[in-house]
N, CA, C and O of each residue as an XYZ file, in Angstrom:
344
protein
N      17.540     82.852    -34.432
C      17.287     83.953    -33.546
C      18.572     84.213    -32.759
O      19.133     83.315    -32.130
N      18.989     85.387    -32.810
C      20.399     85.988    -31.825
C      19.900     85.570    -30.368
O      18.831     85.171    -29.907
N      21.037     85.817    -29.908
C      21.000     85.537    -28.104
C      20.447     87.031    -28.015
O      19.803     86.977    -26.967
N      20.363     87.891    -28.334
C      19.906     88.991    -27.748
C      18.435     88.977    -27.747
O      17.832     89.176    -26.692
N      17.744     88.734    -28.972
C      16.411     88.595    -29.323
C      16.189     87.985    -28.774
O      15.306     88.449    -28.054
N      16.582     86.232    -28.312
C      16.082     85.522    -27.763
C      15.290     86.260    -26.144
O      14.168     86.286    -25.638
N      16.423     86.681    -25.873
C      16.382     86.775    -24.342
C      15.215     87.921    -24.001
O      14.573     87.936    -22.952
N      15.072     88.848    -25.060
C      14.253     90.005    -25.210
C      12.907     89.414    -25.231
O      11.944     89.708    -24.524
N      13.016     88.383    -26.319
C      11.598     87.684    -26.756
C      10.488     86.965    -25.435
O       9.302     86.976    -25.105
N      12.023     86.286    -24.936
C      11.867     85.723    -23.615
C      11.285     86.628    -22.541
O      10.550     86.260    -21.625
N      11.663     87.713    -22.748
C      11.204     88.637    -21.127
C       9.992     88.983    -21.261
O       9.269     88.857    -20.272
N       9.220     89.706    -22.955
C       8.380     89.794    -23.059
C       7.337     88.934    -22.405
O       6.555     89.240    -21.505
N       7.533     87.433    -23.244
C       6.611     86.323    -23.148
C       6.452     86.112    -21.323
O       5.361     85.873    -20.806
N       7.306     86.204    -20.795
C       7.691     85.925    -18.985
C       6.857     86.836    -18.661
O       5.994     86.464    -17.867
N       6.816     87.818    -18.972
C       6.019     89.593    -18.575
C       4.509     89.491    -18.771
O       3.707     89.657    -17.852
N       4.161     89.194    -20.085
C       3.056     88.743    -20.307
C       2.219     87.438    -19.574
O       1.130     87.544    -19.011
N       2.662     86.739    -19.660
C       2.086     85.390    -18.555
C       2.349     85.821    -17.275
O       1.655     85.279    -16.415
N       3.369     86.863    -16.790
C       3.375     86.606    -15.203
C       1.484     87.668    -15.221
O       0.943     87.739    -14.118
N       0.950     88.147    -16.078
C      -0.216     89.095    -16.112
C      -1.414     88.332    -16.094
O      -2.488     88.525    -15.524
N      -1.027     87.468    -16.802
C      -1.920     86.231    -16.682
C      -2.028     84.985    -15.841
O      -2.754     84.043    -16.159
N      -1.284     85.012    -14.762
C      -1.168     84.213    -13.585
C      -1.469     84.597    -12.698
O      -2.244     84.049    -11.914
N      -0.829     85.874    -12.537
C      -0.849     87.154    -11.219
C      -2.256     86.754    -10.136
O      -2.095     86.369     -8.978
N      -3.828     86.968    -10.894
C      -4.916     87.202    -10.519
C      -5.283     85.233    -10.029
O      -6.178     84.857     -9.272
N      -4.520     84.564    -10.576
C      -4.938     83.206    -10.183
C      -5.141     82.389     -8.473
O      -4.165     82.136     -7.767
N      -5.715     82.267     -8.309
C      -6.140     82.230     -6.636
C      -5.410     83.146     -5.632
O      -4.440     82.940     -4.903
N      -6.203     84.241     -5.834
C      -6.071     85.541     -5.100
C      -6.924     85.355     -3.862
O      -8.004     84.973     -4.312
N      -7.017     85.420     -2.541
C      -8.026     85.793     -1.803
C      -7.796     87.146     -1.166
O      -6.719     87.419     -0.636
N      -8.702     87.900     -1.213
C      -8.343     89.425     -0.686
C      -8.711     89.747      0.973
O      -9.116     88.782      1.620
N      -8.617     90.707      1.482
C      -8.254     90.381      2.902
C     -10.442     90.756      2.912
O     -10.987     90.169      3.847
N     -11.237     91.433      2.174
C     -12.463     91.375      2.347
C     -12.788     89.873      2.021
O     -13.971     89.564      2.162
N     -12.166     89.170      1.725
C     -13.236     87.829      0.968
C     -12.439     86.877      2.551
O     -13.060     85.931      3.036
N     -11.635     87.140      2.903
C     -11.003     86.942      4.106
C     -11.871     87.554      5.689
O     -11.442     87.442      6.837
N     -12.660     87.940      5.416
C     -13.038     89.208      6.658
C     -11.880     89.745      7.778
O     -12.179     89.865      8.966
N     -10.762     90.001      7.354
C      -9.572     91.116      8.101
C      -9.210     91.659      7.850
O      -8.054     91.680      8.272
N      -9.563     92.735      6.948
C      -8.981     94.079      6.427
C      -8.161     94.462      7.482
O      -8.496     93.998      8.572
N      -7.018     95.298      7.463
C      -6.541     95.438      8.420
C      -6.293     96.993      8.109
O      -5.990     97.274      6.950
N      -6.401     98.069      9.094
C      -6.826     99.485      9.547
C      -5.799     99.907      8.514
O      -4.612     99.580      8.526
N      -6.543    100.852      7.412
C      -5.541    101.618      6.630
C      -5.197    101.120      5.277
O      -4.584    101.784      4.441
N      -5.643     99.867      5.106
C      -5.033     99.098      3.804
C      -6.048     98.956      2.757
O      -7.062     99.649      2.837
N      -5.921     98.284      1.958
C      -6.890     98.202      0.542
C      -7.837     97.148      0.872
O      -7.298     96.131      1.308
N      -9.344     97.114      0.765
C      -9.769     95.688      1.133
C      -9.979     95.195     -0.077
O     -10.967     94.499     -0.313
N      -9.042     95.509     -1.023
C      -8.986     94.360     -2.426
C      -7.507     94.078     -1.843
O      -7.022     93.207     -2.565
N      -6.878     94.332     -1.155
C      -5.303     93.763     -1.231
C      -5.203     92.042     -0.744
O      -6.000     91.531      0.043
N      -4.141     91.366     -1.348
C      -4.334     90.030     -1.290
C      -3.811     90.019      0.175
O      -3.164     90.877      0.775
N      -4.379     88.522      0.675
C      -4.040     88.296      1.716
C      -2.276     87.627      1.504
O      -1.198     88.216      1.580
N      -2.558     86.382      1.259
C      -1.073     86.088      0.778
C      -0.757     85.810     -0.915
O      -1.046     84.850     -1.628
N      -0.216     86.774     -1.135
C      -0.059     86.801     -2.663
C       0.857     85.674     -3.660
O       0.774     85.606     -4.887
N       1.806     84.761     -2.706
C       1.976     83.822     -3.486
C       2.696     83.748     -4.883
O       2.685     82.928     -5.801
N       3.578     85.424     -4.570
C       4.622     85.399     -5.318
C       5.371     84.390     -5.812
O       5.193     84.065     -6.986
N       6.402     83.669     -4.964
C       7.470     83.352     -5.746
C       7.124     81.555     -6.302
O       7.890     80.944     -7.047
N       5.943     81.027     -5.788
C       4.818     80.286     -6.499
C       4.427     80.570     -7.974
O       4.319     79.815     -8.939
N       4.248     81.940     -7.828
C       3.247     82.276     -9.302
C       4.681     82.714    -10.167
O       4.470     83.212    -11.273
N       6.148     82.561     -9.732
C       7.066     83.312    -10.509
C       7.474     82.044    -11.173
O       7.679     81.934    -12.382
N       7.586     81.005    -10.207
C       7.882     79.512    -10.655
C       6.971     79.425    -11.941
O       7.429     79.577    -13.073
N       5.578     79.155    -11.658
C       4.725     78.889    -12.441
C       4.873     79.903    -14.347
O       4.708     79.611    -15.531
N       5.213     80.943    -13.651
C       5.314     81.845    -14.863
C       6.846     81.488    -15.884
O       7.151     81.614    -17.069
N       7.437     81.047    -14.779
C       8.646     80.767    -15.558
C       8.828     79.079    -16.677
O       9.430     78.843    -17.724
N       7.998     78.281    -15.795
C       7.548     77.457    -16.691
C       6.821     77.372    -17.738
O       6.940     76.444    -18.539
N       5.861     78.458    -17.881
C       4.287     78.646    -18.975
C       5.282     79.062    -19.931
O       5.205     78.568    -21.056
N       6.467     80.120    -19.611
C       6.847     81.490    -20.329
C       7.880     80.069    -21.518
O       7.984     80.018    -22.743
N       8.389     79.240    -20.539
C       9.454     78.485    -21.098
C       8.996     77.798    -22.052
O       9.658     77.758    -23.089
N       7.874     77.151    -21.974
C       7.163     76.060    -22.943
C       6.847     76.844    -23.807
O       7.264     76.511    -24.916
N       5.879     78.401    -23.760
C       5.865     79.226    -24.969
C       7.055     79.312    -25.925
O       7.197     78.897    -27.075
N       7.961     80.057    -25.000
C       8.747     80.406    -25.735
C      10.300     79.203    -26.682
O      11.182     79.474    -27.496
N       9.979     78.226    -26.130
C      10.366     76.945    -26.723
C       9.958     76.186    -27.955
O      10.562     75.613    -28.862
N       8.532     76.431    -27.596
C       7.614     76.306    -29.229
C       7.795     77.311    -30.205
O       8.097     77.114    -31.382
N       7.576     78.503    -29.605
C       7.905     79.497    -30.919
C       9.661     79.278    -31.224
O       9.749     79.304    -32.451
N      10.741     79.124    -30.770
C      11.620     78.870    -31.057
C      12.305     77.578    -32.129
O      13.327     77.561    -32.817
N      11.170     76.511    -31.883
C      11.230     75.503    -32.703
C      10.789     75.713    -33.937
O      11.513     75.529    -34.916
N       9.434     76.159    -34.029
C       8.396     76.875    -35.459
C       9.736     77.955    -36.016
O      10.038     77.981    -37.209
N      10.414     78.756    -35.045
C      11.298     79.583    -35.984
C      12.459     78.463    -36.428
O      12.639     78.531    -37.644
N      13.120     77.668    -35.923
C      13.858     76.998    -35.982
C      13.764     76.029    -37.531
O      14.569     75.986    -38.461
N      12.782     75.498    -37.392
C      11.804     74.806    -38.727
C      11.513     75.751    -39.585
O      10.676     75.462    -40.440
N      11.913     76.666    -39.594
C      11.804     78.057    -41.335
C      10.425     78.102    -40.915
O       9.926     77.496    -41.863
N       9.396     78.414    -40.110
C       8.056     78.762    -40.249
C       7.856     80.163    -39.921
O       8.196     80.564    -38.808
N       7.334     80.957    -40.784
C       7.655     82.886    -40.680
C       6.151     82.945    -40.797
O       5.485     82.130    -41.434
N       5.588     84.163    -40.011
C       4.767     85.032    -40.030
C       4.424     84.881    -41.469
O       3.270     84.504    -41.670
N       5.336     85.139    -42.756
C       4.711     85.628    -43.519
C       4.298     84.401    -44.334
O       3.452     84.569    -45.212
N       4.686     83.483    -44.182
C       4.807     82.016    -44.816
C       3.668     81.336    -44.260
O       2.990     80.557    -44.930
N       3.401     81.651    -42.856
C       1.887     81.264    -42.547
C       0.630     82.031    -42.951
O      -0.245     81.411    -43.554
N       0.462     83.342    -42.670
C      -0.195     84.230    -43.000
C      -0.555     83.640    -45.202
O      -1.613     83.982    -45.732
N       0.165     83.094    -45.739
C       0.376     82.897    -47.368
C      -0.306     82.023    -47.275
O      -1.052     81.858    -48.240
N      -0.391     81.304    -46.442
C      -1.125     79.762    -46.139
C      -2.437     79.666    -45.844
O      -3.140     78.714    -46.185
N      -2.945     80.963    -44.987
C      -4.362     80.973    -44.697
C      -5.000     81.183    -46.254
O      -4.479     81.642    -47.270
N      -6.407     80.627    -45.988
C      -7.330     80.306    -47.180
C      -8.126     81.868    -47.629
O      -8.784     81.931    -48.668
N      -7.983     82.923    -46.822
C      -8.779     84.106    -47.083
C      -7.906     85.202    -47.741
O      -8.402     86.288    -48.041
């Protein structure tokens, strides 16, 4: 895999899991009782960004480390797909 792909592959996979972390212990300012005048009462109270960026950057890394190895080891889409029994 090029350094370019890599890094592309990489942002995807980072992009995707940060979507799937994002919602992970959210409390909103209604489940909180302080909405505060004017705002969303789904908006998070403390959202716990650069927590969930850590976290995403680790999930994204281990993904994308495994698929790098499977490519690394000659294992292709189409070479697995040949392999299934149907």
């Amino acid at each position: 895999m090029r350094f370019g792909t890599g890094v592309a592959v990489y942002f995807l996979i980072w992009w995707t899991v940060l979507f799937c972390i994002l919602p992970i212990g959210v409390r909103t300012q209604s489940d909180e009782g302080s909405v505060v005048h004017g705002s969303e009462p789904g908006a998070p109270t403390r959202p716990m960004l650069r927590k969930k960026a850590i976290m995403t950057t680790l999930v994204a890394s281990v993904i994308f480390l495994a698929l790098w190895s499977l490519r690394a080891a000659g294992v292709t889409l189409e070479g697995f797909l040949r392999a299934m029994p149907f």
